[in-house]
N, C-alpha and C positions, 0 to 999 in steps of 0.2 A: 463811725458814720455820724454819729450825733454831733459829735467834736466839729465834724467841720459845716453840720445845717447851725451850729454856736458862732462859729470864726467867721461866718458868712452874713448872720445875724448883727453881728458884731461891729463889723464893718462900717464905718464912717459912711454916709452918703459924699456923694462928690461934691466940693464946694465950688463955687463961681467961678475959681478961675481955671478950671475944665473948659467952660463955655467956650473961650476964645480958641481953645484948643479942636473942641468939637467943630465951631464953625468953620473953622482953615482948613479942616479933612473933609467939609463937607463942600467948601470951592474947591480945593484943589480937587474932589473925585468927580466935581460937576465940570470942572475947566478940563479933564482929562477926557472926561466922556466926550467933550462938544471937539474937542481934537481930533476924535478918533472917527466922529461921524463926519467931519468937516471930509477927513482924510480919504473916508469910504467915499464920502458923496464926489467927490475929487476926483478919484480913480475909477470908479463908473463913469463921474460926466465924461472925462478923458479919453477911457474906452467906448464909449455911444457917440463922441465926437471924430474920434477916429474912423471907425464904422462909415459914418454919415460920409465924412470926404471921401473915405475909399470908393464908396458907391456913386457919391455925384462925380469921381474923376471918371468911373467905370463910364458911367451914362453918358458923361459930353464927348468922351471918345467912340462911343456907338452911334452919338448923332453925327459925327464928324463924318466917321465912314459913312451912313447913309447920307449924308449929306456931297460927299464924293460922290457915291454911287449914282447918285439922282444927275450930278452934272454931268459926271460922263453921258448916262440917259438919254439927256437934252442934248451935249454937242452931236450926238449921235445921230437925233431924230434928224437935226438940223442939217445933219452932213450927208444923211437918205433924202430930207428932200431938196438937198443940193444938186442934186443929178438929175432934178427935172427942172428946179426954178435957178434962178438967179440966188446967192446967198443972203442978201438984205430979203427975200422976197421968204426964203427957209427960217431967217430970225423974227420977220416978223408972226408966221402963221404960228410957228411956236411959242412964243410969247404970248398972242392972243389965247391961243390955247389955255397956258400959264394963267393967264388973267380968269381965262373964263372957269378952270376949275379953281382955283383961291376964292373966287367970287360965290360959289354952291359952299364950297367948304365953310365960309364965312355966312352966308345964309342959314347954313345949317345949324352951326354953332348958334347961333342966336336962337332958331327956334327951341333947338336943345341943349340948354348948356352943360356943359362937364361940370358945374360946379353950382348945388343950389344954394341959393339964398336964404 
């Protein structure tokens, strides 16, 4: 045991041209690291980007269909009150309708909005 706290004592320090050697292991383990987190950051953004479309396709397909559904709705109203009025006379009164609830909608909004400042 002593023999080798001697051989260990003994030992040359490292000379300069270690340096150059130590700094290359010390980029290439910094170059390797910043690869790996590049790699990770890459594969989450990818997977959180995926996600995102999946859901905005889901949603503009839900507004589609309620956006069908509403029309059918209207030709509807328009086609009941065809059977008493004239049909220009059925598009208008629904229309105005149309106007006048977008018009509250719109009012409303402003007083409250969805979104503070």
């Amino acid at each position: 045991m002593a023999e080798n706290q001697i051989s260990s004592i003994e030992r040359p320090p490292p000379t300069d041209s270690d340096w150059p050697t130590l700094i290359e292991r010390a980029v290439d383990d910094v170059a390797r690291i910043l690869r790996s987190e590049a790699q990770l950051l890459q594969t989450s953004m990818g997977a959180a980007l995926q996600r995102q479309i999946s859901s905005t396709v889901a949603h503009l397909i839900v507004v589609a269909i309620m956006i069908a559904g509403a029309l059918c709705i209207i030709f509807a109203a328009i086609l009941l009150l065809h059977q008493w009025l004239p049909l220009w006379q059925s598009f208008g009164i629904v229309g105005l309708f149309m106007l006048l609830i977008g018009a509250v909608c719109h009012a409303t909004l402003r007083r409250y909005p969805l979104v503070q400042s």
